[in-house]
N, CA, C and O atoms as CSV, one atom per row, in Angstrom:
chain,resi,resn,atom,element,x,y,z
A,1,UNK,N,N,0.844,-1.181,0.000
A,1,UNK,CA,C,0.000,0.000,0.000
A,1,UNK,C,C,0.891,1.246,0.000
A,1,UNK,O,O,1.757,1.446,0.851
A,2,UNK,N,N,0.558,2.232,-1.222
A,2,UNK,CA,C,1.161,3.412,-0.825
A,2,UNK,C,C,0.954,4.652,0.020
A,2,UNK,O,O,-0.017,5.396,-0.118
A,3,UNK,N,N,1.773,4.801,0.766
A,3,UNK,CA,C,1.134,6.179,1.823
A,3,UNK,C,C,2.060,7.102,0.927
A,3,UNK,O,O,2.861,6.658,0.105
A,4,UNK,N,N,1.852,8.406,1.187
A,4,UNK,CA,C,2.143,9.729,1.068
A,4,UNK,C,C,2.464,10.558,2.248
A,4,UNK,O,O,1.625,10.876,3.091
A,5,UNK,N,N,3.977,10.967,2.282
A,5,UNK,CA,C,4.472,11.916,3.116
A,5,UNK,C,C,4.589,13.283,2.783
A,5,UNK,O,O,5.172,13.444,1.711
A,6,UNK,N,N,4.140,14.581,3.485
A,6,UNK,CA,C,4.519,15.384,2.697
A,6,UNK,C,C,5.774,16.077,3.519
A,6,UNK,O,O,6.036,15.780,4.684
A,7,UNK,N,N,6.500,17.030,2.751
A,7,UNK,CA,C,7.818,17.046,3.198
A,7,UNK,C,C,7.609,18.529,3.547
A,7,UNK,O,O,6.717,19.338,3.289
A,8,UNK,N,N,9.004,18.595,4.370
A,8,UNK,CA,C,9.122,20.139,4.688
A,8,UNK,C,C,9.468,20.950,3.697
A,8,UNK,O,O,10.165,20.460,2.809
A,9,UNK,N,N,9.111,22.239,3.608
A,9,UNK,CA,C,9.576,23.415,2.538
A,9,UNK,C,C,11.193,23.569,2.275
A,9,UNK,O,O,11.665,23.674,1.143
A,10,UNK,N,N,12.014,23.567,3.544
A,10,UNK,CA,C,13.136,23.620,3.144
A,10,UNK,C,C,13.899,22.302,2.533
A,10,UNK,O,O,15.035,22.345,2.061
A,11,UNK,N,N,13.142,21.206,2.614
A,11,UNK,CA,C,13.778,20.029,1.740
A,11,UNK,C,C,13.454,20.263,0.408
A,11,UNK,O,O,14.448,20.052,-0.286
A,12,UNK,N,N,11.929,20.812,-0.627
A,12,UNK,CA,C,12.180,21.000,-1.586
A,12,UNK,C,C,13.038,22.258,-1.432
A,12,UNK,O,O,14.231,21.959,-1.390
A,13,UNK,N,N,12.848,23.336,-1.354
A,13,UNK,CA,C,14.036,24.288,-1.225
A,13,UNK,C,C,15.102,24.111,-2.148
A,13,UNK,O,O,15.227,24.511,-3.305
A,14,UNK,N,N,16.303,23.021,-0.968
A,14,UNK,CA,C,17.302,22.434,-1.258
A,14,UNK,C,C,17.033,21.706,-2.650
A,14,UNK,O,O,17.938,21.997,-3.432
A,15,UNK,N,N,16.181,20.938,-3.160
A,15,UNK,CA,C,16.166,20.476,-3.676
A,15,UNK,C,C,15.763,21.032,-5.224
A,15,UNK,O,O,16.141,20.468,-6.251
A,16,UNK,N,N,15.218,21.818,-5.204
A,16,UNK,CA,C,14.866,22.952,-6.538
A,16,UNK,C,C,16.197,23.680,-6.798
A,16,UNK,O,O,16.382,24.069,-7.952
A,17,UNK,N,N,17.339,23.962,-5.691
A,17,UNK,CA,C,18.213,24.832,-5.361
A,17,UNK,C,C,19.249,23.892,-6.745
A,17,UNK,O,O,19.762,24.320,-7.779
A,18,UNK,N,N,19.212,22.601,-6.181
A,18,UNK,CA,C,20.350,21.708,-6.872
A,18,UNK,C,C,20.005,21.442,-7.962
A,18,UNK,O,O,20.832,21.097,-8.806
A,19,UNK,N,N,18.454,21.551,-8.281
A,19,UNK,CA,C,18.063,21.475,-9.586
A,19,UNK,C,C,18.996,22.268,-10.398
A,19,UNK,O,O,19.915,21.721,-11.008
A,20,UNK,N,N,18.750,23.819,-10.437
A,20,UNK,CA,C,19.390,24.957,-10.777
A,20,UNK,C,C,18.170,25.377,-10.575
A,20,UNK,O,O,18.172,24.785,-9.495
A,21,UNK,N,N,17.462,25.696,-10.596
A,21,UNK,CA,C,15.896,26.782,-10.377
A,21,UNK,C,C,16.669,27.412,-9.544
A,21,UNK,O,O,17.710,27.126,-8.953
A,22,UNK,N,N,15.628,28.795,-9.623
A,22,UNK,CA,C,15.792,30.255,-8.652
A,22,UNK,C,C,14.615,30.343,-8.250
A,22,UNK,O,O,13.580,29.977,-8.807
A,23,UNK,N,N,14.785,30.879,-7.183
A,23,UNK,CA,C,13.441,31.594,-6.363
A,23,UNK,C,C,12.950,32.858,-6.497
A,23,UNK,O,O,13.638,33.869,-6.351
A,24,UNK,N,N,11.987,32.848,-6.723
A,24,UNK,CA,C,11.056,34.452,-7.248
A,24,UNK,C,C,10.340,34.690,-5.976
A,24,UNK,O,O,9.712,33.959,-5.211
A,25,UNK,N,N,10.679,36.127,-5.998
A,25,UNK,CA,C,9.620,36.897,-4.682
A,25,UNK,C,C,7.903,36.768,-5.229
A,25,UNK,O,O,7.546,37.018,-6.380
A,26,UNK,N,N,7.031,36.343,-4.164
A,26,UNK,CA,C,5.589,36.499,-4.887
A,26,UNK,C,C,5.179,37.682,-4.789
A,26,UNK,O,O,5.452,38.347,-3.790
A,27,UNK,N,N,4.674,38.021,-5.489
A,27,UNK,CA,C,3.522,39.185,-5.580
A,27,UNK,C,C,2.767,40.105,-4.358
A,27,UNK,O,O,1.846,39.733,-3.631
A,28,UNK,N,N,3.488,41.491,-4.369
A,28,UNK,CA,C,2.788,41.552,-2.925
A,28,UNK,C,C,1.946,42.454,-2.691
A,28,UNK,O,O,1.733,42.948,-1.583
A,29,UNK,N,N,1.385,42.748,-3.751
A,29,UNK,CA,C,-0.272,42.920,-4.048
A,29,UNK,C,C,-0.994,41.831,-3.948
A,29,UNK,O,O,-1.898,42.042,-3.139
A,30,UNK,N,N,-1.060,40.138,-4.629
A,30,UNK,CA,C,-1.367,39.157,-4.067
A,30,UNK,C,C,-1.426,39.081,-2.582
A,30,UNK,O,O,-2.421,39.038,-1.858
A,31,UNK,N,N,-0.233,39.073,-2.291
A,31,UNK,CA,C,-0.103,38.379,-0.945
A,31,UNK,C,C,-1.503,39.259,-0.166
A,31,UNK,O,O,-2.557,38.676,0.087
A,32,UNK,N,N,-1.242,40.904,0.172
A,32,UNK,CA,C,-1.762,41.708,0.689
A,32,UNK,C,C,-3.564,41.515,0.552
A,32,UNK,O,O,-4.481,41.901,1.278
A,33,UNK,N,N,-3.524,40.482,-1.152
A,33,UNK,CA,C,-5.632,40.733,-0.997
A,33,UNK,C,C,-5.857,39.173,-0.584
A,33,UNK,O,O,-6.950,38.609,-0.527
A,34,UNK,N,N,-4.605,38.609,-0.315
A,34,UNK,CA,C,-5.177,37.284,0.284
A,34,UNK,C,C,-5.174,37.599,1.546
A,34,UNK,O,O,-6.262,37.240,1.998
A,35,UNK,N,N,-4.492,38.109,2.417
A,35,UNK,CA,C,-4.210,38.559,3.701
A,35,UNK,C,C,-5.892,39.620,4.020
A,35,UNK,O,O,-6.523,39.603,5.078
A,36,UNK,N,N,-6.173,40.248,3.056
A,36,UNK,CA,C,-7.434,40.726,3.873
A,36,UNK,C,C,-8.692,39.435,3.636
A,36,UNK,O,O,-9.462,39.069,4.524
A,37,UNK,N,N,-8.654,38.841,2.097
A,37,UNK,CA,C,-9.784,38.024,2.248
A,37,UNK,C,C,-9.804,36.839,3.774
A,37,UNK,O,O,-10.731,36.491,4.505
A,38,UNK,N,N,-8.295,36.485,3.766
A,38,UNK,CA,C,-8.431,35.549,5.250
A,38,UNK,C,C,-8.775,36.063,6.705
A,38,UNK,O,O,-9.278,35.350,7.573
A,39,UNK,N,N,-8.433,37.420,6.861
A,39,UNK,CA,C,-8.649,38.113,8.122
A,39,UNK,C,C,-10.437,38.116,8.255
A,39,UNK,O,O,-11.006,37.769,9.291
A,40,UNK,N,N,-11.134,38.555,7.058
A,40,UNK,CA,C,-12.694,38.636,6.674
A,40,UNK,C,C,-12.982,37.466,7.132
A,40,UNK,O,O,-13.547,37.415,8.224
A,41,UNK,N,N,-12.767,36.614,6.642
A,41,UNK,CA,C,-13.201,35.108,6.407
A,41,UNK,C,C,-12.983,34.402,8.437
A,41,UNK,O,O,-13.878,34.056,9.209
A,42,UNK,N,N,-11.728,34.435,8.625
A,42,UNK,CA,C,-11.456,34.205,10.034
A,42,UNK,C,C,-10.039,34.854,10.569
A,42,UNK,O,O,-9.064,34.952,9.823
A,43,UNK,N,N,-10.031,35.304,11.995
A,43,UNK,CA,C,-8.670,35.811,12.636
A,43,UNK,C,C,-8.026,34.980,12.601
A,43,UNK,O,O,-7.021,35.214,11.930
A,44,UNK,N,N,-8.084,33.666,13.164
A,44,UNK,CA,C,-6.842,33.053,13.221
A,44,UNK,C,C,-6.173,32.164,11.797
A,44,UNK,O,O,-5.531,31.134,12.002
A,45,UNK,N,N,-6.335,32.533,10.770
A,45,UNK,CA,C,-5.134,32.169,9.952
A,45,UNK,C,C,-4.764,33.091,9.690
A,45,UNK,O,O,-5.494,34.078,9.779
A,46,UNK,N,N,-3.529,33.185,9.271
A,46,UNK,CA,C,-2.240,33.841,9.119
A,46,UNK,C,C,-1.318,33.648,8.363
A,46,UNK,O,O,-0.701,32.584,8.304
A,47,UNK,N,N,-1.028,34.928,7.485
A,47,UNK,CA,C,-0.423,34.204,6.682
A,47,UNK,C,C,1.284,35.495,6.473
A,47,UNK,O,O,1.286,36.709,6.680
A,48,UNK,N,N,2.119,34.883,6.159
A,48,UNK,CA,C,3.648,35.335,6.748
A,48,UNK,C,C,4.515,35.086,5.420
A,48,UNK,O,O,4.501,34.053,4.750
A,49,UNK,N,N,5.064,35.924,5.242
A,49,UNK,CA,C,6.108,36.218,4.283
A,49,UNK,C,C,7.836,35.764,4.599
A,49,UNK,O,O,8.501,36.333,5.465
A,50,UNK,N,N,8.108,35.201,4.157
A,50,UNK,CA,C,9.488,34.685,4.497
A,50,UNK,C,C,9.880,33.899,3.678
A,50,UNK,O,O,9.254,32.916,3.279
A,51,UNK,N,N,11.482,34.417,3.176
A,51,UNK,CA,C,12.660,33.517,2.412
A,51,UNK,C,C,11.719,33.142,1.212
A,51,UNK,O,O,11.418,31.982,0.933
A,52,UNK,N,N,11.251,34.356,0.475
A,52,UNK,CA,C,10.583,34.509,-0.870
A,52,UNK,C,C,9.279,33.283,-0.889
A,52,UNK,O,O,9.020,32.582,-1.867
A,53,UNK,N,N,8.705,33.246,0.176
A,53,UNK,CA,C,7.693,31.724,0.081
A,53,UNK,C,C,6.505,32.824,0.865
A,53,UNK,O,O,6.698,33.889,1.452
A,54,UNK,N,N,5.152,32.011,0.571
A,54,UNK,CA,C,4.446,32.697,1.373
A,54,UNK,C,C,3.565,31.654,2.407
A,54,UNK,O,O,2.650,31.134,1.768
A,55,UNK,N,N,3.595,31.278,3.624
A,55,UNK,CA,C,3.482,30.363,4.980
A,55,UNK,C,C,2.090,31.177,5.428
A,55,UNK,O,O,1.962,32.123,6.205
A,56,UNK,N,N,0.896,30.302,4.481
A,56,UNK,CA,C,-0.647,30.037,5.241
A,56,UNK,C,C,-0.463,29.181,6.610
A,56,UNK,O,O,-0.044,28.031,6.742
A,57,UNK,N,N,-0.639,29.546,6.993
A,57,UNK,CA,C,-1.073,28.771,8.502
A,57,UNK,C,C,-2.520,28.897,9.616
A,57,UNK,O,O,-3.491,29.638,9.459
A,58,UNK,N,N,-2.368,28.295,10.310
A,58,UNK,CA,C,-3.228,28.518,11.418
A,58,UNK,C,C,-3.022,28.244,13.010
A,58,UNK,O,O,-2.449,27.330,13.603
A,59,UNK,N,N,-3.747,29.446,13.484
A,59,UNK,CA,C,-3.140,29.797,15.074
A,59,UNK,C,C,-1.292,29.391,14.942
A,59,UNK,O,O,-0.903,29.512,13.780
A,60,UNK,N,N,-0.589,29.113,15.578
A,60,UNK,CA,C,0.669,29.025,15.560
A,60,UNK,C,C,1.212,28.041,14.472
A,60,UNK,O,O,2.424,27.914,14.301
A,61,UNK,N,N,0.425,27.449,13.849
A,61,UNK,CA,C,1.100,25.735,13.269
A,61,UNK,C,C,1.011,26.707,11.535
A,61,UNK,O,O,0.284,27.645,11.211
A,62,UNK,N,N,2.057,25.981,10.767
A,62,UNK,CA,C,2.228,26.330,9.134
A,62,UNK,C,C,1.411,25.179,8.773
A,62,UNK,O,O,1.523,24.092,9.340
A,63,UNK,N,N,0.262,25.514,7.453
A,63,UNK,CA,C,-0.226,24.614,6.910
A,63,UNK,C,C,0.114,24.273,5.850
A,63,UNK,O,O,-0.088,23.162,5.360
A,64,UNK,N,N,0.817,25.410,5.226
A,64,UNK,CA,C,0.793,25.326,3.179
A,64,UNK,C,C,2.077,26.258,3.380
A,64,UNK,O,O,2.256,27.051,4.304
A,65,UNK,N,N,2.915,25.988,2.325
A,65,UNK,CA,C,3.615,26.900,1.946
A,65,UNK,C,C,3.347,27.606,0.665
A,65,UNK,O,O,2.681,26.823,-0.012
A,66,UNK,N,N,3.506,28.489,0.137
A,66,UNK,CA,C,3.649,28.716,-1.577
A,66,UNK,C,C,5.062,29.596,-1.888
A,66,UNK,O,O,5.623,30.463,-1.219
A,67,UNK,N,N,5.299,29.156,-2.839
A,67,UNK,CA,C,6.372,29.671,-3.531
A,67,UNK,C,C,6.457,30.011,-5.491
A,67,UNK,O,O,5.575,29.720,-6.300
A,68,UNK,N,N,7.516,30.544,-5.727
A,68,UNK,CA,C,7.503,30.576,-7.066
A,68,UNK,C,C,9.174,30.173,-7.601
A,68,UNK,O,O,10.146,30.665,-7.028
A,69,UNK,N,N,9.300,29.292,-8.676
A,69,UNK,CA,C,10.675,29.243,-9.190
A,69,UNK,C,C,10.738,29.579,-10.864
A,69,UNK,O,O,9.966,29.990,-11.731
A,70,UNK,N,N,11.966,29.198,-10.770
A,70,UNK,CA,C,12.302,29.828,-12.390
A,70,UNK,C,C,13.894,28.750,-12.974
A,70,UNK,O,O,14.396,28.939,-14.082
């Protein structure tokens, strides 16, 4: 039977890194109208900008990362 692990952000990271891909800053007009639709919607997710990725989460825990490469 196959299970599915999902991995941490900084393992693909590394791993896009060795590819040769680059990392692109996202959009931060995006970021900013997702940040009000989630505040509308509910307070506690949160969502955080860091090391060109953008970290949805909730109350303290990361749920999703997003990123962009090239």
């Amino acid at each position: 039977e196959r299970v599915e692990r999902h991995e941490l952000f900084g393992k693909w990271r590394s791993r896009l890194t060795m590819a040769g891909f680059k990392s692109y800053p996202l959009s931060a007009h995006v970021n900013s109208t997702i940040k009000v639709v989630l505040n509308s919607y509910n307070q506690n997710y949160r969502l955080v900008e860091k090391d060109e990725a953008l970290y949805l989460g909730w109350l303290d825990r990361d749920l999703i990362v997003a990123s962009a490469w090239k």
